[in-house]
C-alpha positions in Angstrom: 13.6 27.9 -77.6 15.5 31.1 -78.9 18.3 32.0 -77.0 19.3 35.9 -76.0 21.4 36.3 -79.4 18.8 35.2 -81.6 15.7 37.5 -79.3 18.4 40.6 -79.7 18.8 40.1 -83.4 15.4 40.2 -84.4 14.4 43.0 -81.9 17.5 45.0 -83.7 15.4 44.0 -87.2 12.2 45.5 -85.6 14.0 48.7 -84.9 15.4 49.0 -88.3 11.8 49.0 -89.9 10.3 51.1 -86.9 13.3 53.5 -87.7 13.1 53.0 -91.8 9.1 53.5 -91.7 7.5 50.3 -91.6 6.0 51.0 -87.9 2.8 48.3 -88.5 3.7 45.4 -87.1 1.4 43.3 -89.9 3.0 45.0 -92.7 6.4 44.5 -91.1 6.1 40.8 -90.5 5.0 40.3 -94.1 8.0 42.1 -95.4 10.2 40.4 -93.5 8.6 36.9 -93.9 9.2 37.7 -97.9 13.2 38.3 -97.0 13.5 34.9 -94.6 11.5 33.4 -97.7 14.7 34.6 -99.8 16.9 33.1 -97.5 15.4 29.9 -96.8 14.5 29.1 -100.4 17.9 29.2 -101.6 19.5 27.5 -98.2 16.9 24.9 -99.3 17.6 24.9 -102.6 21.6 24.6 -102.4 21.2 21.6 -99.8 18.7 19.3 -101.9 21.0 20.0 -105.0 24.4 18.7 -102.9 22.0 16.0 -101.6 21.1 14.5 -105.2 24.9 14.7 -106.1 25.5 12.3 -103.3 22.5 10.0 -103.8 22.6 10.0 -107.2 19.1 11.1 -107.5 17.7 13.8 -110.0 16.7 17.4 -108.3 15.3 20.3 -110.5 16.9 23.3 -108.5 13.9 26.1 -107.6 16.8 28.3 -109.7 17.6 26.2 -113.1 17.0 28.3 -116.0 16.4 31.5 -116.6 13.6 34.1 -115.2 11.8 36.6 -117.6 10.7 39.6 -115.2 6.7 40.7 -116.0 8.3 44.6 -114.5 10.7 44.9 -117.2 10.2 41.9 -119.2 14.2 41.4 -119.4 15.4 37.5 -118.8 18.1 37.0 -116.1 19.6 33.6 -115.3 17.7 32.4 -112.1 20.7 31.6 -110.5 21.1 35.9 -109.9 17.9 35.1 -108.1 19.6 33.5 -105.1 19.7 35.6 -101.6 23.8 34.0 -101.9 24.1 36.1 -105.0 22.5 39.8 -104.3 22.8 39.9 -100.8 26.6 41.0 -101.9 25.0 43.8 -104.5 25.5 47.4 -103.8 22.3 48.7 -101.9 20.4 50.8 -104.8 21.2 48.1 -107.1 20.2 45.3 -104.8 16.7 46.8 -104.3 16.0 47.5 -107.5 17.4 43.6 -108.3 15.1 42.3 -105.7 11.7 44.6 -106.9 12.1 44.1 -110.5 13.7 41.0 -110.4 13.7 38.3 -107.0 10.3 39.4 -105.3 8.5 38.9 -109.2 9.9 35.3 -109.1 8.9 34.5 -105.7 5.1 35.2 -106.3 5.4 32.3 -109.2 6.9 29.3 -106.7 4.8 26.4 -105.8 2.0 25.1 -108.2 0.3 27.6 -110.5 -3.0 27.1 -108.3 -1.5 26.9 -105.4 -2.7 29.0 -102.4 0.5 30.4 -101.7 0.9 31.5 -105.4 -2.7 33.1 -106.2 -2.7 34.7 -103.1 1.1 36.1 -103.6 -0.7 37.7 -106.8 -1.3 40.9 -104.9 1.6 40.9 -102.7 3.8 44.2 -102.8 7.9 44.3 -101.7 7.4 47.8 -100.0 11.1 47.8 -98.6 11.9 51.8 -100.3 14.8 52.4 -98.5 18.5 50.4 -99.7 19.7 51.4 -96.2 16.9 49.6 -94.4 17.1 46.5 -96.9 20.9 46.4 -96.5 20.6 46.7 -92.7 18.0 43.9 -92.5 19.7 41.3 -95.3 22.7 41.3 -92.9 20.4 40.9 -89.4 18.6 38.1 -91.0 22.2 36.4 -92.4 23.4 36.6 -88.6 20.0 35.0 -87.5 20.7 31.7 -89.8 24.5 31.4 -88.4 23.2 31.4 -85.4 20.3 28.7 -86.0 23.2 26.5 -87.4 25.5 27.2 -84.3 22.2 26.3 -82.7 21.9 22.8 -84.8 24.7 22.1 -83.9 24.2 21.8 -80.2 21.5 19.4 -80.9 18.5 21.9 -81.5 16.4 21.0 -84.6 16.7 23.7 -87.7 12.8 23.6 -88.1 11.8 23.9 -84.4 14.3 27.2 -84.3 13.4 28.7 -87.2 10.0 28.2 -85.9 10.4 29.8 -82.8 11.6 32.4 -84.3 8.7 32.7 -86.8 6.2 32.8 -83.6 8.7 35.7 -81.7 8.3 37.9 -84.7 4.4 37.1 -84.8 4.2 38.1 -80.7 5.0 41.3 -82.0 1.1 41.9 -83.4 0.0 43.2 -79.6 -3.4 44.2 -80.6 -6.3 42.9 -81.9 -8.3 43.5 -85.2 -11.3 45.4 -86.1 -13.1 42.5 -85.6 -11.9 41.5 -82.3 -9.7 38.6 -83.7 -5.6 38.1 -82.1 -3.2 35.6 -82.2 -3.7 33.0 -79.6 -0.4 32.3 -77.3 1.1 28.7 -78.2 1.2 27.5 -75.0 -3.2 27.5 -74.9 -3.0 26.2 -78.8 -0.7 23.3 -77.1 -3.3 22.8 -74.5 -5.9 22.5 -76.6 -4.1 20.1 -79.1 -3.4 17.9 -76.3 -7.2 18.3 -75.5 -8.5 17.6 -78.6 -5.8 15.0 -80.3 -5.5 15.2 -83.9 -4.0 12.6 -85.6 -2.8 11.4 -89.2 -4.9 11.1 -91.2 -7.9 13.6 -89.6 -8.5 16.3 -91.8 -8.1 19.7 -89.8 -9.3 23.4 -89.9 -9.4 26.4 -89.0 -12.5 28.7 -90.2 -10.5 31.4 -88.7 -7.0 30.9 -88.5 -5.5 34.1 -89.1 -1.4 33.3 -88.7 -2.5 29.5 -88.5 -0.9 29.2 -85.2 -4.0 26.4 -84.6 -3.1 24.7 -87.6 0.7 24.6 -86.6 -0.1 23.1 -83.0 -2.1 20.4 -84.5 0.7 19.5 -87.1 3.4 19.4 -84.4 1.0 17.5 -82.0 1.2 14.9 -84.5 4.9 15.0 -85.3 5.0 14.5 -81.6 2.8 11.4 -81.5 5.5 10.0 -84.5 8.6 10.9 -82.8 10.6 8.4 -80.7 10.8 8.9 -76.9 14.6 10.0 -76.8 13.8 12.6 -79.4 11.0 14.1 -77.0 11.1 16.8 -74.4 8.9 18.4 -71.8 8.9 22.4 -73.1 8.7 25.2 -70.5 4.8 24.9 -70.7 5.1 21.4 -69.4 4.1 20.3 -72.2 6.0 17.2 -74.4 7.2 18.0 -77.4 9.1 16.2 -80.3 9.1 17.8 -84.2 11.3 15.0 -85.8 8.7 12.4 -87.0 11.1 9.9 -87.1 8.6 7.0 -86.7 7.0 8.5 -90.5 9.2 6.2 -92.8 6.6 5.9 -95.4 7.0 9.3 -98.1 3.2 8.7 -98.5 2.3 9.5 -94.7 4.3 12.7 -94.8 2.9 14.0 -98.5 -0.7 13.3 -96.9 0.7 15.3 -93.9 1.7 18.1 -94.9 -0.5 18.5 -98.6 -4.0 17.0 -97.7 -4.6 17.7 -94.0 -4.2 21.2 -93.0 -7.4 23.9 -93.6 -7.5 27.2 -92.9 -9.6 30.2 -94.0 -9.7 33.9 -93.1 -10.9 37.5 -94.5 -7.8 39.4 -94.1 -5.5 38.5 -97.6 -2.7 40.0 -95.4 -3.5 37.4 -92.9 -3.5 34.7 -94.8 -0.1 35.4 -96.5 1.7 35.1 -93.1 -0.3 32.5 -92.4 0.9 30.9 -95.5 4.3 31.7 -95.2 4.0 30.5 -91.5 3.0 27.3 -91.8 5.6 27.0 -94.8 8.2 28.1 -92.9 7.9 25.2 -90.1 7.8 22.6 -93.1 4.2 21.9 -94.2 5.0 22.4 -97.9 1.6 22.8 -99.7 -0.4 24.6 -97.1 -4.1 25.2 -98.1 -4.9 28.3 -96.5 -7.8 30.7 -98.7 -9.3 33.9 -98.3 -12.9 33.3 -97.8 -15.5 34.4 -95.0 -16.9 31.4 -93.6 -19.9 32.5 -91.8 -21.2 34.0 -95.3 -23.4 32.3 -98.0 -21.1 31.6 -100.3 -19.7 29.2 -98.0 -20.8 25.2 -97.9 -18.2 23.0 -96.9 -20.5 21.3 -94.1 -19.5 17.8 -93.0 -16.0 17.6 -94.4 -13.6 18.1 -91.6 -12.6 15.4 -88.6 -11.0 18.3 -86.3 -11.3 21.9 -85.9 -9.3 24.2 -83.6 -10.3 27.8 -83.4 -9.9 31.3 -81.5 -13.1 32.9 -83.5 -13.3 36.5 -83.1 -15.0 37.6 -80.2 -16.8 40.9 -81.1 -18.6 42.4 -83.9 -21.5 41.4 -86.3 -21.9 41.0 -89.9 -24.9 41.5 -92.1 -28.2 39.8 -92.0 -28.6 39.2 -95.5 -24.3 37.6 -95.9 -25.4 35.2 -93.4 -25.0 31.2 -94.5 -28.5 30.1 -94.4 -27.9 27.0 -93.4 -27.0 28.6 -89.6 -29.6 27.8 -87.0 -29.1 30.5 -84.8 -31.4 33.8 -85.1 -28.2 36.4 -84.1 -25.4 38.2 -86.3 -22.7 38.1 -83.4 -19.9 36.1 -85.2 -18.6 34.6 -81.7 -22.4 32.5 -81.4 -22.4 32.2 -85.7 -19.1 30.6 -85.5 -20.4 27.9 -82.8 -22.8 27.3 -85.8 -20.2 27.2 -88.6 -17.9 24.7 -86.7 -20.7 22.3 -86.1 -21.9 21.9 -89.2 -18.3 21.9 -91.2 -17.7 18.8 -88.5 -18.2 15.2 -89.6 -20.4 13.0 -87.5 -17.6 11.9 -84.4 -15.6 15.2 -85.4 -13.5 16.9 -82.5 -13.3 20.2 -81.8 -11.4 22.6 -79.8 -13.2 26.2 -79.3 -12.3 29.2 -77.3 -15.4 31.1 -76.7 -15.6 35.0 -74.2 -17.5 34.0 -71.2 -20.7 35.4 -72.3 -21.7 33.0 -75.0 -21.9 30.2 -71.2 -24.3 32.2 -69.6 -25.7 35.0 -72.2 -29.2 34.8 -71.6 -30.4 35.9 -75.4 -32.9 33.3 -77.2 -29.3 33.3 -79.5 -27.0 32.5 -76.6 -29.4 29.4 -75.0 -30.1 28.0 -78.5 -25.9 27.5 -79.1 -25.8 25.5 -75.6 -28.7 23.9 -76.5 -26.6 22.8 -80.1 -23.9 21.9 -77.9 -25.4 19.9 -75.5 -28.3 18.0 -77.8 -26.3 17.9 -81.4 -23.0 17.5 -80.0 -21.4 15.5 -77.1 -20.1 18.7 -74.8 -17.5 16.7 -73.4 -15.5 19.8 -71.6 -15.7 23.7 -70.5 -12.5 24.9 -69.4 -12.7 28.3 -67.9 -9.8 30.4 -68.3 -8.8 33.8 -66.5 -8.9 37.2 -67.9 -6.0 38.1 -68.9 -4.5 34.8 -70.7 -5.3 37.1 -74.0 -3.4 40.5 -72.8 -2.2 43.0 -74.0 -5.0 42.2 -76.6 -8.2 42.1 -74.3 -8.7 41.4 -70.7 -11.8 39.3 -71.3 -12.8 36.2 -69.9 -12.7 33.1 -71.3 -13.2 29.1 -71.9 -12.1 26.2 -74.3 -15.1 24.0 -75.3 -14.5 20.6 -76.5 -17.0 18.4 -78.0 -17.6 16.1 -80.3 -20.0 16.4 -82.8 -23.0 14.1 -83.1 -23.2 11.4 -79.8 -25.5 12.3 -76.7 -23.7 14.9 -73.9 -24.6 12.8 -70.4 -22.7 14.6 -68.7 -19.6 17.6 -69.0 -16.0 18.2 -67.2 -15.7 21.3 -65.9 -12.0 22.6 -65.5 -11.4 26.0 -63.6 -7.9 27.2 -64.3 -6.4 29.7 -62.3 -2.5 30.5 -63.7 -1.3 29.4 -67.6 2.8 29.7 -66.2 2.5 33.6 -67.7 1.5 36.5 -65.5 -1.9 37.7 -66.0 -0.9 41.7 -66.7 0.2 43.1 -70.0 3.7 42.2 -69.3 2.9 38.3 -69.3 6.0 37.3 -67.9 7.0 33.4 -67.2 6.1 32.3 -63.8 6.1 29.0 -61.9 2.6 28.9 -61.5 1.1 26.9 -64.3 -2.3 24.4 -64.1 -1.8 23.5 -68.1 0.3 20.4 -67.5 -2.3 19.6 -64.7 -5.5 19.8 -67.4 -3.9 17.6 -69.9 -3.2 14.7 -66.9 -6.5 15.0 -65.7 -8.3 15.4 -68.7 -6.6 11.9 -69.9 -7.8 10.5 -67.0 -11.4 12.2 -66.3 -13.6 9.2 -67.0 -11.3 7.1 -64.1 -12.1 9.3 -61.0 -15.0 8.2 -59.2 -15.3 10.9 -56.6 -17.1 14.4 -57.5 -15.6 17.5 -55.5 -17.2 20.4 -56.5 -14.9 22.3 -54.2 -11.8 21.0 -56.3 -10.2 22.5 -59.8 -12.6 20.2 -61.9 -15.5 17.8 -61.3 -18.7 16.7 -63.2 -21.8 18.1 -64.3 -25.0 16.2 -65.3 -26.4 17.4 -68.7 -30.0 16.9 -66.6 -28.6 19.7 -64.1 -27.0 21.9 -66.6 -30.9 21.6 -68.4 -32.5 22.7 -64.9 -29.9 25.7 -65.0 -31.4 27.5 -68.5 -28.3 25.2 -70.1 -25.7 27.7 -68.0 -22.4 26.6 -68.8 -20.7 28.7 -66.4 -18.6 26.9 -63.5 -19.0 29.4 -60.7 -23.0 28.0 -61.7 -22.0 24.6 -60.1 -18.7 25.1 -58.3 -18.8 24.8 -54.2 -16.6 28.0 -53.0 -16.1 27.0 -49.8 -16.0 30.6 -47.5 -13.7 30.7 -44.0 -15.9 31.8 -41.4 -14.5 34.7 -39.7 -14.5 35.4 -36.2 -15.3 39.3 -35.1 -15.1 40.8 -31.9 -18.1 41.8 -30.0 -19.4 45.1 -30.8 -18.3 46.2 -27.4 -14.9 45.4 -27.7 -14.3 47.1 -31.1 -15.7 50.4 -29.8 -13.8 50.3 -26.4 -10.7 50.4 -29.4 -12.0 52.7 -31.2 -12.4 55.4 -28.1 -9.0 54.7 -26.9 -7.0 55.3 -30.4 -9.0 58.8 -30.5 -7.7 59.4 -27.4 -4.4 58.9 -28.4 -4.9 61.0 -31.4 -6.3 63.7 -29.2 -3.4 63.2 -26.8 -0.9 63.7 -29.8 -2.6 66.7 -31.1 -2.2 68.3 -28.2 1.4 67.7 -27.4 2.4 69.0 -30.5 0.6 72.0 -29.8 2.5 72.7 -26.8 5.9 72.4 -28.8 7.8 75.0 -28.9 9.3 76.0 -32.1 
């Protein structure tokens, strides 16, 4: 968790661009995700090189050699690539150093087909002012001393500099054109939990934007391979431990971290940060692309064990982009991604989907034909319903997690109806004590051992037969029990007899005032 120092460091960095012109807040966290890059690369880089000197082992430093610019085509020694070497550059000459020079070389790291290196081939350092650079090279050097005064009381380097990757990303406070917004952690956490990847799964997003998904589904399993004194309940009640000590084997954590992470979105901005993101908690060789995957040119169906997913919400695309292979007769992407995640699933693949209210209960030939997918193709195994305003300041909608595995027969679903997520419900979505997440992940773990049925309780059981009666409704307040207080009133009598003496009063009042004298 970031302490006040490092949250007062990095708003200070947001000010700088606000004031220096870089008011987006997209365009600002992919500059400044290209400057901690800097930073972290040659941090990185320094370390493994002292670590082969004492181990004896070879290392090829990231800066041996020398670096012909494509801008200017002059060769500098890679070593005056290093954020230790121009950060102490006069200002014009550092930007120039870092356009011409560092930012050129950055967009050829990793392998030469890499996703992080063809989609860097577009990428633009639009930091224009030496002032603003300056100003921000010295914020972000006071952010790493702090991290390592962190590590040194005990808190991991990865998990802070994480936590500080997801505090710049709560910047972006509205959503996209297409209705898609960056889910909070704490309901990715959940829904990890919920869903339980493991090593070995192979996991996606079909729209991950800043792969926040595919980074709670990477720490869920760190956590899973971390010993118990290494673990700790977070202030989302949820248990936590990043050091995957329990992974001796190098083969389990190259798998990890190169062959089992997916992700795929339209925006190329998007999936930069969500490159860099992922990168910058420690999966090395994330495979993130720039590809729509409700359109034709799209076929990977029946490849992935889990997928975890915050789909857009609104908007439609065009008829004739539409993957054929999609059963449902609609163009709204929030039904066409129910589609799209089904079929990429293997037969027994988990997913974890949050879905607006309307696709439960929408009563469209569209809308009944996903529930029917859901319930007859897939085992629905649980609707959470959420409340409105988990996703403010983006929207106020309404909405629910489904989780289901494909293939199986539904016999039945666990209905979950959550009324606080430990944040305020208002745009300010401040902490409070209130908080049923901890609560779902118990009970979930333990549905299939309670024998009785309250319908008046948080969650209880539905017969797929009943949900089949109800035009396949998947909507709780369909089958929850609200159980109304009767209220007593006075007889009719009574209340006017009140009524008549508090006009007389007012009358009474009126009239004394008029005979003040004034």
């Amino acid at each position: 968790m970031l302490n006040a120092t490092l949250k007062s460091d990095i708003q200070r960095l947001w000010d700088k661009f606000w004031s220096g012109g870089i008011s987006n807040p997209l365009t600002a966290i992919e500059q400044i995700s290209y400057l901690l890059f800097m930073k972290r690369i040659d941090e990185l880089d320094l370390k493994k090189t002292q670590d082969a000197q004492w181990t004896g082992e070879t290392y090829l430093s990231f800066f041996e050699g020398d670096f012909t610019s494509p801008v200017d085509n002059q060769t500098v020694p890679k070593q005056e690539l290093r954020w230790s070497h121009f950060k102490h550059l006069e200002g014009g000459e550092m930007l120039m150093h870092i356009q011409i020079k560092v930012f050129p070389f950055l967009k050829t790291l990793g392998a030469h087909e890499s996703p992080f290196a063809k989609h860097m081939t577009n990428a633009v350092f639009i930091i224009a002012k030496p002032s603003l650079l300056v100003e921000a090279i010295n914020i972000i050097d006071n952010i790493f001393e702090e991290i390592t005064k962190q590590q040194s009381e005990g808190q991991g380097f990865q998990d802070t500099q994480g936590d500080l990757y997801e505090y710049l990303l709560s910047e972006i406070t509205s959503a996209g054109k297409l209705g898609q917004f960056r889910t909070p952690r704490h309901i990715i956490q959940m829904i990890s939990e919920l869903v339980n990847p493991k090593l070995g799964d192979t996991i996606c997003d079909p729209a991950c934007g800043t792969g926040g998904f595919l980074l709670g589904a990477y720490q869920h399993i760190l956590t899973q391979h971390t010993s118990e004194k290494h673990r700790q309940t977070d202030q989302n009640g949820i248990v936590r431990g990043l050091i995957g000590d329990k992974l001796t084997d190098e083969r389990q954590w190259k798998h990890l971290k190169e062959k089992t992470f997916f992700g795929f979105d339209m925006d190329e901005t998007m999936v930069r940060i969500g490159l860099m993101n992922l990168m910058m908690h420690g999966i090395s060789h994330p495979n993130i692309q720039q590809r729509d995957t409700l359109s034709k040119k799209y076929e990977e169906d029946g490849v992935y064990d889990v997928i975890m997913a915050n789909p857009p919400f609104k908007g439609s695309i065009d008829q004739g982009d539409i993957n054929e292979s999609f059963k449902l007769p609609t163009t709204k992407t929030e039904l066409l991604f129910i589609n799209r995640i089904i079929n990429s699933l293997r037969i027994g693949g988990r997913a974890g989907v949050i879905v607006p209210d309307g696709v439960l209960f929408g009563s469209s030939k569209a809308h009944k034909m996903a529930r029917q997918m859901l319930l007859n193709d897939c085992e629905l195994q649980g609707v959470i319903s959420m409340p409105s305003g988990v996703f403010k300041p983006y929207a106020g909608v309404s909405t629910a997690v489904l989780i289901f595995v494909k293939g199986g027969t539904t016999e039945k679903v666990w209905f979950y109806d959550m009324d606080a997520d430990g944040y305020s419900l208002d745009d300010k979505r401040d902490k409070i004590e209130t908080n049923d997440i901890p609560d779902i992940v118990t009970k979930w773990k333990h549905r299939k051992e309670v024998t009785e049925n309250d319908r008046k309780s948080k969650f209880f059981w539905v017969d797929k037969s009943e949900i089949e009666k109800n035009d396949f409704d998947l909507s709780i307040n369909r089958y929850k029990v609200v159980e109304y207080e009767k209220v007593e009133y006075e007889k009719p009598e009574v209340i006017l007899a009140k009524i008549e003496k508090l006009e007389e009063e007012i009358v009474a009042g009126i009239r004394d005032l008029k005979n003040m004298k004034i």
